[in-house]
MIZA-507857 format. One record per residue (C-alpha): residue number from 1; residue in one letter; x, y negated, z. Coordinates in pm, whole numbers, plus 50000, padded with zeros to 5 digits. Layout:
+------+------+-------+-------+-------+
| resi | resn |     X |     Y |     Z |
+------+------+-------+-------+-------+
|  NUM |    a |     X |     Y |     Z |
...
+------+------+-------+-------+-------+
***
This chain:
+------+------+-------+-------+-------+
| resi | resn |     X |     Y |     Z |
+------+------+-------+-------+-------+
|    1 |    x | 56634 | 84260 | 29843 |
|    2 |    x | 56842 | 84497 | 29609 |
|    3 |    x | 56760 | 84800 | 29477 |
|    4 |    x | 57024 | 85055 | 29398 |
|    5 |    x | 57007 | 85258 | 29050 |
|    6 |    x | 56973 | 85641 | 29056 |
|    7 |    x | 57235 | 85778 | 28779 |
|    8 |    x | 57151 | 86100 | 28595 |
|    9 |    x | 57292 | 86441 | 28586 |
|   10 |    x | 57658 | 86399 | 28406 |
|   11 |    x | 57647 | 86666 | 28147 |
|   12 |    x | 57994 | 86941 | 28109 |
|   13 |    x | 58003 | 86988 | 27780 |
|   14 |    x | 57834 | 86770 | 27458 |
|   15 |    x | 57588 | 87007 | 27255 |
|   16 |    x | 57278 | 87168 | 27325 |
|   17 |    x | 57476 | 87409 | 27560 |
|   18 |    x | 57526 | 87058 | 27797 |
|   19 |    x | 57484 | 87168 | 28179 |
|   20 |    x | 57341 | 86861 | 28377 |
|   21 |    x | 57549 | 86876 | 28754 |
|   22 |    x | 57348 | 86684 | 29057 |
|   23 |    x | 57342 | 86371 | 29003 |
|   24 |    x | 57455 | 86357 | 29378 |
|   25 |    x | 57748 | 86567 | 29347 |
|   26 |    x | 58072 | 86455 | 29549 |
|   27 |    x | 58414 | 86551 | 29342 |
|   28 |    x | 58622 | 86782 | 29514 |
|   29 |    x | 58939 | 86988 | 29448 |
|   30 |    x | 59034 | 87360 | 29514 |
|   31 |    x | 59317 | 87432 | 29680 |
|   32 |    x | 59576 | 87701 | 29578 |
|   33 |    x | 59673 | 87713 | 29913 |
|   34 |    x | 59420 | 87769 | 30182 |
|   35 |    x | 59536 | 87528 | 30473 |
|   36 |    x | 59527 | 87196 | 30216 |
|   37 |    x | 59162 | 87316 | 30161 |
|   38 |    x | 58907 | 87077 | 30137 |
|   39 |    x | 58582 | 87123 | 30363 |
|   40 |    x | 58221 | 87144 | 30202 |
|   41 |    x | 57974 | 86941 | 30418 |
|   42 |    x | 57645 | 87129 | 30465 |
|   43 |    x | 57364 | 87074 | 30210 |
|   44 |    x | 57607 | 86802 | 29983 |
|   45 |    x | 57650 | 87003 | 29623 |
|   46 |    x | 57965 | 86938 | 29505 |
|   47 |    x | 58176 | 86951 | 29139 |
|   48 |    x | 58522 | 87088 | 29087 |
|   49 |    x | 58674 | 87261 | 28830 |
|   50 |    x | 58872 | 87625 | 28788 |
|   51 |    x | 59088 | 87735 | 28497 |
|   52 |    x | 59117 | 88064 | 28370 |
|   53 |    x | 59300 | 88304 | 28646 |
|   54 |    x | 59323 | 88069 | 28926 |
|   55 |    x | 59208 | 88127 | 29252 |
|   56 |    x | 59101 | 87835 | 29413 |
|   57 |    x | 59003 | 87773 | 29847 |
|   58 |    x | 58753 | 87513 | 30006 |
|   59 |    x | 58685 | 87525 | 30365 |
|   60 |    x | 58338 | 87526 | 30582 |
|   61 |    x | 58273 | 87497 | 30952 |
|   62 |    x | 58051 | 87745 | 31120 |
|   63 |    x | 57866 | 87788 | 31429 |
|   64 |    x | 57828 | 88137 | 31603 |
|   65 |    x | 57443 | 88160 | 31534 |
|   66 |    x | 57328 | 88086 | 31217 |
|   67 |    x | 57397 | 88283 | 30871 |
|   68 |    x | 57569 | 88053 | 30593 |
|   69 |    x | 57557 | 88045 | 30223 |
|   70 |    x | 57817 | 87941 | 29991 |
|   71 |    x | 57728 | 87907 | 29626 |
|   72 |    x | 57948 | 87898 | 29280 |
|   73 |    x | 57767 | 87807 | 28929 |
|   74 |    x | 58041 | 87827 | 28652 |
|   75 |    x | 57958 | 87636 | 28370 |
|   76 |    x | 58183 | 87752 | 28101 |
|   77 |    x | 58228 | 87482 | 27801 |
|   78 |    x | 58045 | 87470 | 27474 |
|   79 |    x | 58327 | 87690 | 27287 |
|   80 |    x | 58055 | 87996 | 27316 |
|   81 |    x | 58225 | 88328 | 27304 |
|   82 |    x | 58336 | 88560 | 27619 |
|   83 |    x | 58456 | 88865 | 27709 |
|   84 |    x | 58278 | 89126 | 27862 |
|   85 |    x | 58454 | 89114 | 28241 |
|   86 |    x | 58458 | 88701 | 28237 |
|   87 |    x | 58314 | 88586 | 28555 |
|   88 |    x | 58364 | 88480 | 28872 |
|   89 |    x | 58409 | 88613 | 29250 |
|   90 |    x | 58292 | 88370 | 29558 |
|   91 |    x | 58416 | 88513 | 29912 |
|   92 |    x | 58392 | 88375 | 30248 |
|   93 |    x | 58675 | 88477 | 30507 |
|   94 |    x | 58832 | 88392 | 30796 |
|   95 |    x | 59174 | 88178 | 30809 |
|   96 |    x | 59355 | 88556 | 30862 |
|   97 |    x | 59187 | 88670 | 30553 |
|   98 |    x | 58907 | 88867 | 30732 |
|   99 |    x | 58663 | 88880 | 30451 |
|  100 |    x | 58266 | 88813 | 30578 |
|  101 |    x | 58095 | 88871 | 30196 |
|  102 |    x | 58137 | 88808 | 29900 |
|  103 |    x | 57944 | 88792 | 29546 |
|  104 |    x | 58042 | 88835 | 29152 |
|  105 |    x | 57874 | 88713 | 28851 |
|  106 |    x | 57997 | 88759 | 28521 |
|  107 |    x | 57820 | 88700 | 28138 |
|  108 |    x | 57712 | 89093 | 28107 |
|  109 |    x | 57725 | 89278 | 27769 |
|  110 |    x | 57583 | 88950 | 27593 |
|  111 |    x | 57939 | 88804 | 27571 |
|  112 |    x | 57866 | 88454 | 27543 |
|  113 |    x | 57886 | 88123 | 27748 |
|  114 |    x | 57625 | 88014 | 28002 |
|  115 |    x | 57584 | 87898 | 28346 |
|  116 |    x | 57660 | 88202 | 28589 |
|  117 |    x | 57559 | 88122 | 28948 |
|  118 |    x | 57732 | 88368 | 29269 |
|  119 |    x | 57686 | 88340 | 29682 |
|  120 |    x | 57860 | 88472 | 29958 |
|  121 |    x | 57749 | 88460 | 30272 |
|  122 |    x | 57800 | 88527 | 30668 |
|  123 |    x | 57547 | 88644 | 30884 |
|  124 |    x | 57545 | 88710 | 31235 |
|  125 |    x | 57489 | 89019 | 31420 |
|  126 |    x | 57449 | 89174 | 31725 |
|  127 |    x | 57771 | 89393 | 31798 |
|  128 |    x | 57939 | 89226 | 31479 |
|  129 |    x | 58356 | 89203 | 31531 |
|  130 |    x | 58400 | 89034 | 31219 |
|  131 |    x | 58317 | 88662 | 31096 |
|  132 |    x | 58098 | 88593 | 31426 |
|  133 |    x | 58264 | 88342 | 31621 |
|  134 |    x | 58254 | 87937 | 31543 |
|  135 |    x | 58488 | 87760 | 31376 |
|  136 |    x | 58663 | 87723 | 30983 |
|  137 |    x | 58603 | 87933 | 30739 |
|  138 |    x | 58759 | 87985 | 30364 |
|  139 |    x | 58590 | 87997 | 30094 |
|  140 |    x | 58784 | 88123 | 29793 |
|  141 |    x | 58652 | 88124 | 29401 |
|  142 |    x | 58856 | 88361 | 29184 |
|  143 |    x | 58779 | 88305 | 28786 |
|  144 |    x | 58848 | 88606 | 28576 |
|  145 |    x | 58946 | 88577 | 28210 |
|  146 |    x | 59005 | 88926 | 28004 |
|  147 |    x | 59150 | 88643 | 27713 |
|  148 |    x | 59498 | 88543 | 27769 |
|  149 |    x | 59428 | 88291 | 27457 |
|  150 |    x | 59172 | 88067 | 27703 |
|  151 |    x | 59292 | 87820 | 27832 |
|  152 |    x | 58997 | 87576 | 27875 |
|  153 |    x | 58809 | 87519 | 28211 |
|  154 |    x | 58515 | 87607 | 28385 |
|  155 |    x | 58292 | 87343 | 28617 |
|  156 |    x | 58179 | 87420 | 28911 |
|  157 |    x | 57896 | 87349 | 29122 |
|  158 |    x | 57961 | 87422 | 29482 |
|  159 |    x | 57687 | 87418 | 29779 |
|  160 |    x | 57696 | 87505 | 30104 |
|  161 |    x | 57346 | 87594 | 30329 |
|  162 |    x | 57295 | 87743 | 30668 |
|  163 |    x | 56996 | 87884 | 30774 |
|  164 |    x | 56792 | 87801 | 31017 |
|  165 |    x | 56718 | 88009 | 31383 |
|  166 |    x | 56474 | 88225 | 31419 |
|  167 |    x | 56205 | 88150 | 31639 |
|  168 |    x | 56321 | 88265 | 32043 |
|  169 |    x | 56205 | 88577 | 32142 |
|  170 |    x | 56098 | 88712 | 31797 |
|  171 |    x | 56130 | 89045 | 31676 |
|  172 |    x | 56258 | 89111 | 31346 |
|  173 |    x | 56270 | 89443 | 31146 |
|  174 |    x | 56627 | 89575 | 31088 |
|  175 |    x | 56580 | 89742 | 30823 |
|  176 |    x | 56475 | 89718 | 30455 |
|  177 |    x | 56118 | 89788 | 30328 |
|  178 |    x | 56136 | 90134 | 30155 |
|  179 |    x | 55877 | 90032 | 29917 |
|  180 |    x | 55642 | 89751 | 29805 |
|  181 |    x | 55423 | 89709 | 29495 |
|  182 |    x | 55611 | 89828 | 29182 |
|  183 |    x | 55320 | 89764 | 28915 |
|  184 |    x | 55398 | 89526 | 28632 |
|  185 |    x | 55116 | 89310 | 28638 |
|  186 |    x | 54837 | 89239 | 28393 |
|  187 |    x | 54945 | 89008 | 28149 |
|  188 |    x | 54824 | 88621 | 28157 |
|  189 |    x | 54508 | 88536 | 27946 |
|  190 |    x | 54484 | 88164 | 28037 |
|  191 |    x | 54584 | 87844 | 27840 |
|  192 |    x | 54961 | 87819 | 27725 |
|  193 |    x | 55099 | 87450 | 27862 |
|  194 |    x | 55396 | 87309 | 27757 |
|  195 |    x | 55659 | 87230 | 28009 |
|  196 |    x | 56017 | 87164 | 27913 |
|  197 |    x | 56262 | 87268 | 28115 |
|  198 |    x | 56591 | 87082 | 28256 |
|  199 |    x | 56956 | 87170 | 28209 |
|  200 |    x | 57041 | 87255 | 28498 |
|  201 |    x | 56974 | 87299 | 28846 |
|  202 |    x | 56903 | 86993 | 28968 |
|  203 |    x | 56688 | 86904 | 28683 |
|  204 |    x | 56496 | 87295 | 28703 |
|  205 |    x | 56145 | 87172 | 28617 |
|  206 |    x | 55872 | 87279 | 28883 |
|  207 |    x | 55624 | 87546 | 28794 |
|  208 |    x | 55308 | 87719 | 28930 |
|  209 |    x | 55133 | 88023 | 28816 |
|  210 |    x | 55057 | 88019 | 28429 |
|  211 |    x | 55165 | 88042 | 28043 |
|  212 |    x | 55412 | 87765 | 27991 |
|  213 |    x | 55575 | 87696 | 27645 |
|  214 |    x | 55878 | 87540 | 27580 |
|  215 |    x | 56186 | 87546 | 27306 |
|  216 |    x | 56561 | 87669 | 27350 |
|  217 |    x | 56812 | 87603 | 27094 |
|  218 |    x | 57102 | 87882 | 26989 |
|  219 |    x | 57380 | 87825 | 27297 |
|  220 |    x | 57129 | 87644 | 27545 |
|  221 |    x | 56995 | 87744 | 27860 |
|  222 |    x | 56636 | 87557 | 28027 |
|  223 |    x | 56616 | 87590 | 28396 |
|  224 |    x | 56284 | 87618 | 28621 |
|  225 |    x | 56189 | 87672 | 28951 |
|  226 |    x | 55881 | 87801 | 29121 |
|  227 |    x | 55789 | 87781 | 29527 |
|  228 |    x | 55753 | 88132 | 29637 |
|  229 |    x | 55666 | 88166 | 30016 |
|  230 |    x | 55679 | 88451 | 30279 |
|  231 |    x | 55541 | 88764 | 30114 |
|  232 |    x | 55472 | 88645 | 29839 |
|  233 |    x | 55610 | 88845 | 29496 |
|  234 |    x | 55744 | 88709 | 29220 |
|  235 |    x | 55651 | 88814 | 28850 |
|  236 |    x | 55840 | 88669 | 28498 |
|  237 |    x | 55817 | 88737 | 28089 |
|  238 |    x | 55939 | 88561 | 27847 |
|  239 |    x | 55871 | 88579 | 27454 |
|  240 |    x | 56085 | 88461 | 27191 |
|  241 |    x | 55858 | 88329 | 26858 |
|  242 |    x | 55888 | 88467 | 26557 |
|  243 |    x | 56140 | 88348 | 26294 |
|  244 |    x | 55970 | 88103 | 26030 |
|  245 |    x | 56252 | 88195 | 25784 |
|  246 |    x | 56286 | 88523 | 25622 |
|  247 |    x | 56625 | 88651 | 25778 |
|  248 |    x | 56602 | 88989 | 25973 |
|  249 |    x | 56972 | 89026 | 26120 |
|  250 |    x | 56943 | 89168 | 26465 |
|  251 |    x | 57109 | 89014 | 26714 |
|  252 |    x | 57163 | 89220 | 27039 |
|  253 |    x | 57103 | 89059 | 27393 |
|  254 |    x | 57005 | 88781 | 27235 |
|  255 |    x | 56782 | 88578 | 27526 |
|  256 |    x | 56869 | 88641 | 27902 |
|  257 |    x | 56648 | 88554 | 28147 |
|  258 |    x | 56776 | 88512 | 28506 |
|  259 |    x | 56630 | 88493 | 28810 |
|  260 |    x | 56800 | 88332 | 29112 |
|  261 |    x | 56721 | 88201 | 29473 |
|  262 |    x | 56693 | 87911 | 29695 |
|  263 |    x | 57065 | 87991 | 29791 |
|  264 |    x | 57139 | 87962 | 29412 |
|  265 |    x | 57252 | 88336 | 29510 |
|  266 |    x | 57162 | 88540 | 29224 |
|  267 |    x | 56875 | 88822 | 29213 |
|  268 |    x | 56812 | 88955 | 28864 |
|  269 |    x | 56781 | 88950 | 28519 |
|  270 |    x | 56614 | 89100 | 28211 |
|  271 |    x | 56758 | 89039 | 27837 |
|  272 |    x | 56616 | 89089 | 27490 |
|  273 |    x | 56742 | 89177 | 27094 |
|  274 |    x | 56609 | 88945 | 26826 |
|  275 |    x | 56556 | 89057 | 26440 |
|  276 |    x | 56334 | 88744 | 26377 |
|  277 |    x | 55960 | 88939 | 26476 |
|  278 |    x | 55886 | 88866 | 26814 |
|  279 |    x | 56027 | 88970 | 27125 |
|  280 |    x | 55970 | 88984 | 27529 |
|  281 |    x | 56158 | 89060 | 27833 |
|  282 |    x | 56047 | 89090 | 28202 |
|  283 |    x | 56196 | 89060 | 28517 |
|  284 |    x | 56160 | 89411 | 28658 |
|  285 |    x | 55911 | 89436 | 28993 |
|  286 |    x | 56108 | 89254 | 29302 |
|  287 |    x | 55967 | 89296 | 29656 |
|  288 |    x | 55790 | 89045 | 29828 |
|  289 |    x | 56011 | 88777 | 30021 |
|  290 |    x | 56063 | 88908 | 30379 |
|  291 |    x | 56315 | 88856 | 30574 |
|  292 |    x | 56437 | 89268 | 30639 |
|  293 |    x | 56502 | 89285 | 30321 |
|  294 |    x | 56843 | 89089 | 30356 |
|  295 |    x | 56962 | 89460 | 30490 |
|  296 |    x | 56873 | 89626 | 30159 |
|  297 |    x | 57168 | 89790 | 29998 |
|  298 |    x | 57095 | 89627 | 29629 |
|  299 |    x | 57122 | 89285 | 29543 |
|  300 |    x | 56789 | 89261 | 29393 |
|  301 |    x | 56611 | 89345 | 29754 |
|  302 |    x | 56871 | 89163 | 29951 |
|  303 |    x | 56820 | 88816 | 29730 |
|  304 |    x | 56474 | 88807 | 29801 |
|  305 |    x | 56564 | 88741 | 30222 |
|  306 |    x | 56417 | 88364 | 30215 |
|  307 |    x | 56127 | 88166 | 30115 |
|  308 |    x | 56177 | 87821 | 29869 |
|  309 |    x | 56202 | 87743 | 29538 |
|  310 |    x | 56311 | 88047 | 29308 |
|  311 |    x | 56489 | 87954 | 29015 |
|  312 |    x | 56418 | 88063 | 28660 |
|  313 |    x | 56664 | 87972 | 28325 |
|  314 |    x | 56610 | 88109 | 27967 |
|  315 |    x | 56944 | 88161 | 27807 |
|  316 |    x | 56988 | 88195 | 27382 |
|  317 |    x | 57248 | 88325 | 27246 |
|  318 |    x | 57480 | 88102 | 27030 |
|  319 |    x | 57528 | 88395 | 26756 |
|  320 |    x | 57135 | 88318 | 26658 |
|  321 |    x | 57275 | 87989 | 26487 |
|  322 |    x | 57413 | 88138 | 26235 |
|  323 |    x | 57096 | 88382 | 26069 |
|  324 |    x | 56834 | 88170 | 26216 |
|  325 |    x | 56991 | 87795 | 26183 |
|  326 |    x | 57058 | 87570 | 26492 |
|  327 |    x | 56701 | 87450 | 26555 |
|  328 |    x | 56490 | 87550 | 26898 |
|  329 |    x | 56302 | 87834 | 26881 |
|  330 |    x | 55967 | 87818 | 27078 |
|  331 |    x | 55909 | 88089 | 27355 |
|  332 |    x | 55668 | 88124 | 27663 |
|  333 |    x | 55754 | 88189 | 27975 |
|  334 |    x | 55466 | 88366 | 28208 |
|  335 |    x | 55519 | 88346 | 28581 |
|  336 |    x | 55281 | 88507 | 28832 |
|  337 |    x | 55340 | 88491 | 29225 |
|  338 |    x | 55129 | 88726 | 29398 |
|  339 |    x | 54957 | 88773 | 29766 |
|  340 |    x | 54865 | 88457 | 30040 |
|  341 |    x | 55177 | 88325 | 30228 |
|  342 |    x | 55282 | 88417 | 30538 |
|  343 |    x | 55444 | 88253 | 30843 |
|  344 |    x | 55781 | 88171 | 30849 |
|  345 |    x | 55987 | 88294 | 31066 |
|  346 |    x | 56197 | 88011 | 31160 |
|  347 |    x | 56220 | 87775 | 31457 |
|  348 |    x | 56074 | 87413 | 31356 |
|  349 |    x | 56155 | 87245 | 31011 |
|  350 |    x | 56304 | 87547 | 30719 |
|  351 |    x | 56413 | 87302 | 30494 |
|  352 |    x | 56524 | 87490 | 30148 |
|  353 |    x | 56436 | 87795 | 30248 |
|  354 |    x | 56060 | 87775 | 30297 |
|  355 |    x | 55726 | 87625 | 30085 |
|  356 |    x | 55535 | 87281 | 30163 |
|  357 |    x | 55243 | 87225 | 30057 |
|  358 |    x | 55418 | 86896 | 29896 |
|  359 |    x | 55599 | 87176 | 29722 |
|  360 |    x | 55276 | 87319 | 29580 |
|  361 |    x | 55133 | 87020 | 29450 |
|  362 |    x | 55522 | 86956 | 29292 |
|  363 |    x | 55471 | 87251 | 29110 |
|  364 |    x | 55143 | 87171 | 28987 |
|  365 |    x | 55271 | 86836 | 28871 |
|  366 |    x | 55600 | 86975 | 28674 |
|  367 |    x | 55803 | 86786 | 28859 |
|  368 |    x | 56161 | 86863 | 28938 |
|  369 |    x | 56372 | 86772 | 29311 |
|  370 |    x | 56418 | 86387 | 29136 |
|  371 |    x | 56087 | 86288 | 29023 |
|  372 |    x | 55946 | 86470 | 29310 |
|  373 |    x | 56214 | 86250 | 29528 |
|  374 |    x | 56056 | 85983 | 29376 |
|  375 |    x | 55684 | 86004 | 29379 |
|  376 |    x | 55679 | 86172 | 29730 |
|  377 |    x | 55661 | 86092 | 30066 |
|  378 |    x | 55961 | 85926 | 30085 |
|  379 |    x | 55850 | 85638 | 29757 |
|  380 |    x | 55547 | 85564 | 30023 |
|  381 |    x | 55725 | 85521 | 30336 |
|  382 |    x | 56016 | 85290 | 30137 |
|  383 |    x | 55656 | 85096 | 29983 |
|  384 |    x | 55520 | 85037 | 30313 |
|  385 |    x | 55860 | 84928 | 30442 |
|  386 |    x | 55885 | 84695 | 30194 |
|  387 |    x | 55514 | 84562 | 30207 |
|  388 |    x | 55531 | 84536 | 30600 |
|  389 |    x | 55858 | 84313 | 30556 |
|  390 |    x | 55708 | 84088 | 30302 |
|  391 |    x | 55392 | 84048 | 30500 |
|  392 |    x | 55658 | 83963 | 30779 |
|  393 |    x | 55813 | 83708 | 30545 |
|  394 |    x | 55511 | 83611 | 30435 |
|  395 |    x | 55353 | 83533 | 30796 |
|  396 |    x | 55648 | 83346 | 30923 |
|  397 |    x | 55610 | 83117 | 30660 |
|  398 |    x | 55271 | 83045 | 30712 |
|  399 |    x | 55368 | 83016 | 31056 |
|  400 |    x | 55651 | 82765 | 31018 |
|  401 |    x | 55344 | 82594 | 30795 |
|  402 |    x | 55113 | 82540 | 31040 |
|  403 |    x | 55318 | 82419 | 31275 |
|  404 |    x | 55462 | 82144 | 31084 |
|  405 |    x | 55104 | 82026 | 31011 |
|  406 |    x | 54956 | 82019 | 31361 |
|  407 |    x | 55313 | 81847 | 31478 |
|  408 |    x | 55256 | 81586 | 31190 |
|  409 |    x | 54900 | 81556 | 31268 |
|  410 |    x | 54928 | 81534 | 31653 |
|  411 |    x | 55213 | 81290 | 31614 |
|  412 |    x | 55104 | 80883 | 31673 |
|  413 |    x | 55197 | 80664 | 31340 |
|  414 |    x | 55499 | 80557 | 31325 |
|  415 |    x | 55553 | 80212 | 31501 |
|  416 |    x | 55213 | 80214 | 31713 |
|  417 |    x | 55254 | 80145 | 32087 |
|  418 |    x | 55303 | 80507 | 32246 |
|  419 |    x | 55455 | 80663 | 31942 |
|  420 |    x | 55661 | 80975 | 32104 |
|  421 |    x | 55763 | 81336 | 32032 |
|  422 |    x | 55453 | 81596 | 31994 |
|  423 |    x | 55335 | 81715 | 32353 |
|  424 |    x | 55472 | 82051 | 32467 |
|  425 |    x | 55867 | 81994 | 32366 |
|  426 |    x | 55822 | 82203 | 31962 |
|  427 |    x | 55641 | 82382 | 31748 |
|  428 |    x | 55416 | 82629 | 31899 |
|  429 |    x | 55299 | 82925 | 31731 |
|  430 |    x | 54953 | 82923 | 31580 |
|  431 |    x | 54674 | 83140 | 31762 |
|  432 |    x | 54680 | 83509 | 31670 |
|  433 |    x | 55078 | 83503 | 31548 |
+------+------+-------+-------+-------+
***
C-alpha cells in the first residue's frame, strides 16, 4: 500500500501578510489574447498571476441552463501601501465581446494591501438575448494600478462554480424582498473561545454561533467561515483590544472586516479607526439567504442568493506597526446566524451552495475544508476500504494455510504402498471461505 502526502497551502508573500492559496490549486496562465485562453475546469481553484495594468483572459464552457460563477482573489505582495482606485475587474463575455456580468473590488479608503476577492457571473433567463446559449465563454481580469512606480505582481486565485437546477416545476419569486429584519441584534453574553483563524481561503477556520477570540498582527488578514442555510441571516462584530502601551496615534480604517460568499463573490464590509482604547465594527443588517434576492439592485442583497459556507476575514492595517509595534493584537469576533433553515431549492445534491449537517458539526469542531476532508466521511469510507482489503489478505492466507495442512495431513507417508496425490486433484477451500 502507499499513501500519498497532502502538501499545505504555498504562501505569496513571506511575513505575517502571507496568503495561503489551495493547496490543490492547478497553475495556469492568462492570456493577453483571448483565443490562446486557457479553460477553467469547474470546481478546480486555480493560481496565476497579473501585473499592474494588464488585462489578462481564461476561458469556461457553459451549458444553456445553469447560472455560473467566476471568482478573482488578488493577493497583492507584502510591500503594504496602495492607492485608493487599486483593484481589480472580473467579467464574463462572450467570444464577440458580449459582456454577461461583471464585478470590481478594490482596497477602499484604507489604502493598504490585502486579499480582495470579485465574481462575475451568468445567469439564465427567460426571454434573455444575451449570454444564454451553450458553449465558451471569456473570462477577462483587468488589474488597475493608479502608481505608475509598481511594478510588482498580484496572485491570483481563480474558481469557477455552476449552480445547480432548480427543482422541475418550481416557482420562484422574481423579484427582490423589499424588506427583512433590519435590527442589530443583542449583543453575545456567552463564553469567549479562542479560535485562530487561517490565511486564507482554503484554510478559513469553521465557526458556529458565539464569541471567538483570536490575534491579528499589523499587515495580516485571518479568514473564517460559517454555514449559513436558506433563510437564515447572518450577523458579525469585531473588537480590536486595547493597546498595552501608552501610544494614542489614531490610525484611520485601521481593521476591515469583510464579508464574502460561497461564490467567494463579495457582499460587505464594515471598517474601524484605532487610537489604542478599544474599538468595534459590525457588518450592517443583510437579508436572509433566499434565492429572489439575486434580482436585488445592490450587491449586498444580491450576494446573499445561495446557501453554504459564508466567509469572514479580519484585516489590520500595516500603518499600526509603527505606534503600536509589530506584535498581534487580540480581538473578538461575534457571529450570530439567525431563524431555522429552510429547504433548498435545488434539484438533488447542492454541493457549495447549501448546509449539511456534516457542515454543522464542522463548525462546531473549528475545523476548516482540510481537516474536515480528513476526519469526515470520506477518512471512514478510505478506513473501511482498507480494513475490508486486509481482512481479504488476511483470509486468503489463512486459507492457503489450511489447505496446505489438510493436503499434508491427508497425504500417505512418503514411500508406503499407495502413496499418491491428495484425493480431489488440489487444494480445496476450507468450509465457510
Amino acid at each position: 500500500m502507499c499513501a500519498a502526502a497532502v502538501l499545505p497551502g504555498q504562501a505569496y508573500a513571506a511575513g505575517p501578510g502571507a496568503y495561503a492559496f489551495d493547496p490543490d490549486a492547478k497553475n495556469v496562465q492568462g492570456a493577453t489574447a483571448n483565443v490562446e485562453a486557457s479553460e477553467l475546469d469547474e470546481g478546480v481553484p486555480y493560481r496565476s498571476t497579473i501585473s499592474p495594468g494588464e488585462k489578462l483572459y481564461y476561458r469556461v464552457t457553459l451549458d444553456d441552463v445553469s447560472a455560473a460563477y467566476v471568482s478573482a482573489v488578488a493577493v497583492p505582495g507584502d510591500s503594504g501601501a496602495v492607492a485608493y482606485g487599486d483593484g481589480i475587474n472580473v467579467s464574463l463575455r462572450e467570444t464577440d465581446d458580449s459582456q454577461c456580468g461583471s464585478g470590481r473590488a478594490n482596497f477602499g479608503s484604507g489604502e493598504y494591501a490585502r486579499p480582495i476577492t470579485a465574481y462575475a457571473f451568468r445567469t439564465v433567463e427567460e426571454g434573455g438575448t444575451t449570454c444564454q446559449e451553450s458553449g465558451q465563454y471569456d473570462v477577462l481580469v483587468e488589474r488597475e494600478t493608479k502608481d505608475p512606480a509598481d511594478s510588482d505582481a498580484w496572485g491570483l486565485e481563480l474558481r469557477f462554480l455552476k449552480e445547480p437546477r432548480l427543482k422541475s416545476g418550481s416557482s420562484m419569486p422574481t423579484e427582490a424582498p423589499e424588506n427583512w429584519p433590519s435590527a442589530s441584534p443583542q449583543p453575545l453574553t456567552g463564553k469567549q473561545q479562542k479560535r485562530s483563524g487561517g490565511a486564507g481561503y482554503a484554510e478559513a477556520t469553521s465557526l458556529e454561533n458565539g464569541r471567538w477570540q483570536d490575534t491579528v498582527a499589523p499587515g495580516q488578514t485571518r479568514f473564517y467561515r460559517v454555514p449559513v442555510d436558506w433563510g437564515q441571516q447572518i450577523h458579525a462584530t469585531a473588537g480590536l483590544s486595547n493597546s498595552t502601551g501608552a501610544d494614542t496615534e489614531f490610525v484611520g480604517n485601521a481593521l476591515t472586516l469583510s464579508l464574502d460568499n460561497p461564490a467567494q463573490g463579495h457582499v460587505s464590509d464594515a471598517s474601524l479607526s484605532y487610537s489604542g482604547s478599544p474599538a468595534s465594527a459590525s457588518l450592517r443588517p443583510l437579508p436572509p439567504v433566499a434565492y429572489r434576492n439575486r434580482f436585488g439592485s445592490s450587491t449586498q442583497v444580491s450576494s446573499m442568493r445561495f446557501a453554504g459556507w459564508y466567509y469572514l476575514s479580519v484585516s489590520l492595517s500595516p500603518k499600526l506597526e509603527k505606534s503600536y509595534g509589530a506584535e498581534p493584537i487580540p480581538f473578538e469576533l461575534s457571529v450570530q446566524v439567525k431563524n431555522r433553515a429552510e429547504e433548498s431549492p435545488y434539484e438533488g445534491e447542492a454541493g457549495v451552495f447549501g448546509v449539511t449537517d456534516q457542515d454543522r458539526e464542522v463548525a462546531r469542531k473549528g475545523q476548516n475544508a482540510e481537516q474536515a476532508a480528513k476526519s469526515g466521511p470520506m477518512k471512514a469510507v478510505a478506513a473501511a476500504g482498507i480494513g475490508t482489503g486486509s481482512v481479504l489478505v488476511l483470509g486468503l492466507g489463512v486459507w492457503t494455510l489450511l489447505a496446505r495442512r489438510r493436503a499434508t495431513a491427508g497425504a500417505p507417508v512418503a514411500g508406503h504402498p499407495g502413496a499418491g496425490p491428495p484425493a480431489g486433484g488440489g487444494h480445496q477451500p476450507p468450509q465457510g471461505w
